[in-house]
PLY file of the C-alpha trace (Angstrom):
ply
format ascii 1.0
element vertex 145
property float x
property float y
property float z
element edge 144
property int vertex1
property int vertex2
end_header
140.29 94.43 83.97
138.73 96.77 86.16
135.71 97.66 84.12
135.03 93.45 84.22
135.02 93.89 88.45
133.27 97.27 88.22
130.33 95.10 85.91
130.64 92.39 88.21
130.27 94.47 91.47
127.37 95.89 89.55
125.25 93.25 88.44
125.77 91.66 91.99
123.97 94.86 93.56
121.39 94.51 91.23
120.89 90.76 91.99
120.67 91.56 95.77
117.90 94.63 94.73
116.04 92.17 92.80
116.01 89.56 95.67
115.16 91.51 98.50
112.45 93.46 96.31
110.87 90.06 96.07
110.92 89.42 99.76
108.72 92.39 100.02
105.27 92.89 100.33
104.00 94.03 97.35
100.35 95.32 98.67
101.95 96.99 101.59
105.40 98.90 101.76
105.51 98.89 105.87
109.09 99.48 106.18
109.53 101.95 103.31
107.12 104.12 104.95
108.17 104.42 108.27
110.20 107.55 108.34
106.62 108.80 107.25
104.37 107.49 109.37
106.25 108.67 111.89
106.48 111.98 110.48
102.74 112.10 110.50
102.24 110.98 113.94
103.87 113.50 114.65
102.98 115.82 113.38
99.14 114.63 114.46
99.89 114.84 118.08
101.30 118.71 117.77
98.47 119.58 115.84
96.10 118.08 118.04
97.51 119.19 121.16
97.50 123.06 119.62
94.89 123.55 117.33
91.93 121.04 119.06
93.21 119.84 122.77
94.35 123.24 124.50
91.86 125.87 123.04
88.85 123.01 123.71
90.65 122.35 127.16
91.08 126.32 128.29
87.72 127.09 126.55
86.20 124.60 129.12
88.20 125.60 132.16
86.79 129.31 131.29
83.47 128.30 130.76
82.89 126.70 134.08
84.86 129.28 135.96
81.90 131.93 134.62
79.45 129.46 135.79
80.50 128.93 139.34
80.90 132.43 139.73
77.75 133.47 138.50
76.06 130.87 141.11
74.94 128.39 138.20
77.41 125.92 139.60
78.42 125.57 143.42
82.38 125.81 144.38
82.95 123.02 146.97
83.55 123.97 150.56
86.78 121.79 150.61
88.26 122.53 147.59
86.82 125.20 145.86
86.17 125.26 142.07
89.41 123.75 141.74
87.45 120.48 140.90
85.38 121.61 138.37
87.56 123.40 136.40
89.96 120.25 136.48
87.21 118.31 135.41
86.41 120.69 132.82
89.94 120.78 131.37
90.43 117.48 131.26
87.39 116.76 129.29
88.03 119.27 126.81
91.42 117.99 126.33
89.93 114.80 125.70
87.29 115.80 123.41
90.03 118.18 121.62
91.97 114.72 121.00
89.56 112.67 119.79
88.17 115.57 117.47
91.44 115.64 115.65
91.40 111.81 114.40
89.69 111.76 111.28
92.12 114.79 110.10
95.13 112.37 111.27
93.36 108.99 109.82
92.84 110.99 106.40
96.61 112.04 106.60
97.46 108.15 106.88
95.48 107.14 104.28
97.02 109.90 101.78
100.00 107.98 102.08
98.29 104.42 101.49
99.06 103.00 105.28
96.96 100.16 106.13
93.54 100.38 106.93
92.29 102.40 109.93
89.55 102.24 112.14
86.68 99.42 112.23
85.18 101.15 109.26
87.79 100.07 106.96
88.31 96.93 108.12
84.56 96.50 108.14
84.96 97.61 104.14
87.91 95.32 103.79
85.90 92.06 105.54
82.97 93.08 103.35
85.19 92.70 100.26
86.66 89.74 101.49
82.95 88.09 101.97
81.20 89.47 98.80
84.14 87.66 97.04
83.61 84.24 98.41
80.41 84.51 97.60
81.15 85.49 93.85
83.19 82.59 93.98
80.96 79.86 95.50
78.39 81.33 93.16
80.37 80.50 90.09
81.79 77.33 91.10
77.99 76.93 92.22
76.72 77.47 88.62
79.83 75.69 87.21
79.33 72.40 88.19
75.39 72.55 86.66
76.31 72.70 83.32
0 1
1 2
2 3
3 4
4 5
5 6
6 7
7 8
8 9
9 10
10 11
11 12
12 13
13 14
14 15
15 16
16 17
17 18
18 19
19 20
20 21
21 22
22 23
23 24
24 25
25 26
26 27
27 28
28 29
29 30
30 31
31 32
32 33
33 34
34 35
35 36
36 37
37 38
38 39
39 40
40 41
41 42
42 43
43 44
44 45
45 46
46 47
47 48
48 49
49 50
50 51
51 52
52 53
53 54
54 55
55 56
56 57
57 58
58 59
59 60
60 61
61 62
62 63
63 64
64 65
65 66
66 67
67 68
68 69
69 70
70 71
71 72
72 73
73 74
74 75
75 76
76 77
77 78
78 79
79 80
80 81
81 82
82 83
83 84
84 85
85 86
86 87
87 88
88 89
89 90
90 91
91 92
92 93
93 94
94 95
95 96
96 97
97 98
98 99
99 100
100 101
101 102
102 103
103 104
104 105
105 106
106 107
107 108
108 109
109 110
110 111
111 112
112 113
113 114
114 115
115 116
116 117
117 118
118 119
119 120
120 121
121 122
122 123
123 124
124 125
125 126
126 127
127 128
128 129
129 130
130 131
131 132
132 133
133 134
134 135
135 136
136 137
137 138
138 139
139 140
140 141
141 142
142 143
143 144
């Protein structure tokens, strides 16, 4: 008797499996990826921030410091070079950043995440259109026979 409520607790786990794997996207797996795509953005924004943002960002700062004491840029009477050097930090922390996103956007797509950046969406209207028109064509040509 317990083997026929083992069986039955069984094939009504299975049943629920089976329904909610067809209330799932097939194409796109969103919510059995999340764990990862959060791993990844995560692992983006150290990565970024250490290899790209802060060696860009000091490498700037240094840069311009040389400059303004060698004369080829002037120090502000008010504030000094404290400006420029902001300036010049901030910029290559920002350049640092946005250097790092193709890395990051190939690290999403190793895991098949949904398209990123306009040139994949460009890619995925361009498939869209180029079917229609395969379509049209051959309902086109269908109705002439």
């Amino acid at each position: 008797m317990s083997s026929e409520a083992t069986q039955d607790k069984v094939q009504t786990s299975a049943l629920q499996q089976n329904e909610q794997g067809m209330l799932q996207c097939p194409i796109s797996n969103a919510h059995g990826n999340r764990d990862e795509i959060a791993r990844i953005s995560q692992e983006c924004k150290r990565e970024s921030f250490w290899y790209r943002a802060l060696p860009l960002s000091l490498g700037s700062m240094l840069v311009t410091e040389r400059l303004i004491s060698k004369g080829v840029f002037t120090s502000s009477p008010r504030f000094g070079s404290l400006p420029k050097i902001a300036f010049a930090g901030v910029l290559g922390f920002a350049i640092g950043t946005m250097s790092y996103i193709g890395v990051c956007q190939k690290k999403f797509q190793s895991i098949s995440a949904a398209p990123l950046g306009p040139e994949d969406k460009r890619r995925n209207e361009d498939d869209k259109i180029l079917q229609n028109q395969l379509f049209s064509e051959t309902a086109y040509f269908g109705q002439m026979k």
